[in-house]
C-alpha positions in Angstrom: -109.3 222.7 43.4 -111.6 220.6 40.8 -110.6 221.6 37.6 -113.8 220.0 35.4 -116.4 218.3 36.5 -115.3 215.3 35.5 -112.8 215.6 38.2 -114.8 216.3 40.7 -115.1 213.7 43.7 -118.9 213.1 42.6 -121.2 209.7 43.7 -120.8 208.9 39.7 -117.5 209.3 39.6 -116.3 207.5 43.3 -118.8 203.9 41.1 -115.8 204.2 38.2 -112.7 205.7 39.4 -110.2 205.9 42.2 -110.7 210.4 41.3 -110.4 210.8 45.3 -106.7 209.1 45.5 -106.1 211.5 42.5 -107.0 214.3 43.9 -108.5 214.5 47.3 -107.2 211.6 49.9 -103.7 211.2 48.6 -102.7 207.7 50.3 -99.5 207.5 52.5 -98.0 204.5 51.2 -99.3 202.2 48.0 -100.4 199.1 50.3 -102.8 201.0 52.8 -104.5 204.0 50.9 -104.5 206.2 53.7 -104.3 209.9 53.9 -101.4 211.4 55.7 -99.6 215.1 55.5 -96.3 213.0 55.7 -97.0 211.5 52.4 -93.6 210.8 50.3 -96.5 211.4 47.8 -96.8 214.1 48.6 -93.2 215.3 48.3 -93.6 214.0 44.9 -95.9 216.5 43.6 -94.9 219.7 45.5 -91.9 219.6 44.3 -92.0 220.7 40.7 -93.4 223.8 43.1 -90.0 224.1 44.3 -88.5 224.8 40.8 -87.7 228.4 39.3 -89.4 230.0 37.8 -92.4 228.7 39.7 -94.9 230.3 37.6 -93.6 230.4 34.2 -96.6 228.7 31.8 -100.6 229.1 32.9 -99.9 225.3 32.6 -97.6 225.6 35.6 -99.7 228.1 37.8 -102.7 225.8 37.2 -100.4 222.4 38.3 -99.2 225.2 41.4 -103.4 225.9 42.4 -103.8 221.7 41.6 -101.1 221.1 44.1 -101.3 223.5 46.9 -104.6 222.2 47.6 -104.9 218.5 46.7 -101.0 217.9 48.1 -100.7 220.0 51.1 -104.0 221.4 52.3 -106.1 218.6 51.6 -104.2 216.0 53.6 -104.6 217.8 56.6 -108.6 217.2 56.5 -108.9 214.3 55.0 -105.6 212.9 57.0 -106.8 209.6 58.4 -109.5 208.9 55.6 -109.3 206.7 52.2 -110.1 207.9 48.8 -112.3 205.2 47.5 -115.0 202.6 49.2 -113.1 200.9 51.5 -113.6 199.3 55.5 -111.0 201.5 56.9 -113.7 204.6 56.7 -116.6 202.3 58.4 -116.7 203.8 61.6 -118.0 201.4 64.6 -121.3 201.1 65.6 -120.4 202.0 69.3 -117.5 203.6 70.9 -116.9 205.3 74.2 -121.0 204.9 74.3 -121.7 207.0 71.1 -123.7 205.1 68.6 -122.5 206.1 65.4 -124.7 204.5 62.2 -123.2 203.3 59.1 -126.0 203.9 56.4 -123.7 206.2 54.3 -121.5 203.8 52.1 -117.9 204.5 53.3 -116.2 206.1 51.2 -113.5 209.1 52.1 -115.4 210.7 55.2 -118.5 210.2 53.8 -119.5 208.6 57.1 -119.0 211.8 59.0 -120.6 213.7 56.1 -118.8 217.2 55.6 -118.0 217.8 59.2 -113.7 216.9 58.4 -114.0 219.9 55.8 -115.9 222.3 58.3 -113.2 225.1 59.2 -114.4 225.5 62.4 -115.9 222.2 63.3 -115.0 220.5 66.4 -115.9 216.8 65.6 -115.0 213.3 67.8 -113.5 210.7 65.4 -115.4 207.2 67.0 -112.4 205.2 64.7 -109.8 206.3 66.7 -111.6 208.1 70.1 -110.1 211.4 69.0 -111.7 214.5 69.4 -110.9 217.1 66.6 -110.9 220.4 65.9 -110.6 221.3 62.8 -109.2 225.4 63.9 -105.9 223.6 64.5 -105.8 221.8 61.2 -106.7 224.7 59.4 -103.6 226.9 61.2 -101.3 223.9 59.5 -102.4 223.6 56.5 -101.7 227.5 56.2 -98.3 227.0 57.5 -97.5 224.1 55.7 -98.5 226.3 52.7 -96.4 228.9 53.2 -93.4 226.5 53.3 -94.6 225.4 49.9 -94.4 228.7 48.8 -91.1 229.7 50.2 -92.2 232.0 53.0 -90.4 230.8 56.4 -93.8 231.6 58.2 -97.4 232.9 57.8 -97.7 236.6 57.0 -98.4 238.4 60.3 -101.5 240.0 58.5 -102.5 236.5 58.0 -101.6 235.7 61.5 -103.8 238.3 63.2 -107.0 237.6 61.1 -107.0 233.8 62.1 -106.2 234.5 65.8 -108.7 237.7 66.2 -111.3 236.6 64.0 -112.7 233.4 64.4 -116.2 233.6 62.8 -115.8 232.0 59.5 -117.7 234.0 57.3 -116.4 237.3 58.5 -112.7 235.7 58.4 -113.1 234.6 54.5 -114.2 239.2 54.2 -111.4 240.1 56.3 -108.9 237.8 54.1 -110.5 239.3 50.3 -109.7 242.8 51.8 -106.9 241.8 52.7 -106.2 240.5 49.4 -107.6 243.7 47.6 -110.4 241.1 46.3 -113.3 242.0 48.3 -115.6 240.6 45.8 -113.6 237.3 45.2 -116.0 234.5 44.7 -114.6 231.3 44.1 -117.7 230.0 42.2 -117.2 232.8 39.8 -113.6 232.7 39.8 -113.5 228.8 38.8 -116.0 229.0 35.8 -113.3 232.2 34.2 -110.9 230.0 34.7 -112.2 227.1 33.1 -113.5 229.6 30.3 -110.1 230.9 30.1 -107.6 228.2 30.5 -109.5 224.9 30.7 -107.1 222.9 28.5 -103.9 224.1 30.6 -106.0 222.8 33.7 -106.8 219.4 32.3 -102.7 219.1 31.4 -102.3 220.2 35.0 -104.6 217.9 36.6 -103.6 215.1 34.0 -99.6 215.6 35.2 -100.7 215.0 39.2 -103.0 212.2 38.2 -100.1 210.5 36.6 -97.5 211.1 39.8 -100.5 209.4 41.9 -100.2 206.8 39.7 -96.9 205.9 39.0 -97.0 206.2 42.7 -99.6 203.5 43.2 -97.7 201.3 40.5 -94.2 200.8 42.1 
């Protein structure tokens, strides 16, 4: 979830500031950088999450939306990656006999473009001779999730809609219906909120920023 714009993983922003450690590639351990869903960092900031009641200030839902996604979705698509310009994200000119080129500067997955985001991308990771699919990922992060959240599994509705409908576009309807939202847009949803409660989202974002780095620090 980028709160502001000034928070959002942006060419201008990756020249100034580690934003992506913040935010989208939470590192593993403070020596190597790397993204991982078995981050003690990532303990760290889900567990205010854990505390009742969960929801109590807009401050606190806005931390809960902050969290959910940069601390336990995120990691499961960027798991692997760095959040800043670094040689661990260069992937190598040749491997298994697929020339991969390096003209995008490395930074996060940058050198596969969006493809690690792509729900339903199936993508071969030349780094580690991996191949990828995303569908899996996405199944976990939903899971892991619903831990977060207290639930001992996924919703069975929730279930059925990601076994029996696999094209993405008419997943994301059948999940708004679901919700009762059909016309949910999360453009249009994000610039209410900042309207709304922008000030309780920068306290929010400010509060995980400061985990990351106390993190990084020790």
């Amino acid at each position: 979830m980028e709160t502001d714009h000034t928070l959002q993983v942006k060419p201008w922003n990756c020249l100034w500031s580690n934003l992506g450690l913040y935010y989208h590639f939470l590192p593993s351990a403070p020596d190597n950088l790397i993204c991982r869903v078995d981050s003690e960092l990532i303990k760290l900031i889900t567990k205010p999450l854990y505390l009742v009641p969960r929801y109590s200030s807009p401050v606190g839902l806005c931390y809960c939306g902050i969290a959910l996604h940069s601390a336990v979705q995120d990691p499961y698509f960027h798991s692997g990656w760095v959040g800043k310009f670094s040689r661990h994200n260069v992937l190598p000119a040749w491997s298994k006999e697929r020339l991969t080129l390096n003209i995008i500067p490395p930074y996060g997955h940058s050198p596969m473009l969006k493809i690690p985001d792509v729900a339903t991308a199936t993508w071969y990771d030349p780094r580690t001779s991996e191949i990828i699919k995303n569908g899996d990922r996405v199944k976990a992060a939903l899971e892991a999730t619903a831990r977060t959240l207290g639930l001992a599994e996924l919703p069975l509705a929730v279930e059925m809609i990601f076994s029996l409908q696999h094209d993405y576009e008419e997943r994301k309807k059948s999940l708004r219906e679901l919700a009762h939202m059909p016309k949910l847009r999360f453009s249009e949803i994000r610039k209410k909120m900042l309207k709304k409660y922008r000030v309780e989202l920068m306290q929010a974002a400010k509060a995980q920023a400061q985990i990351v780095r106390d993190y990084l620090n020790e």
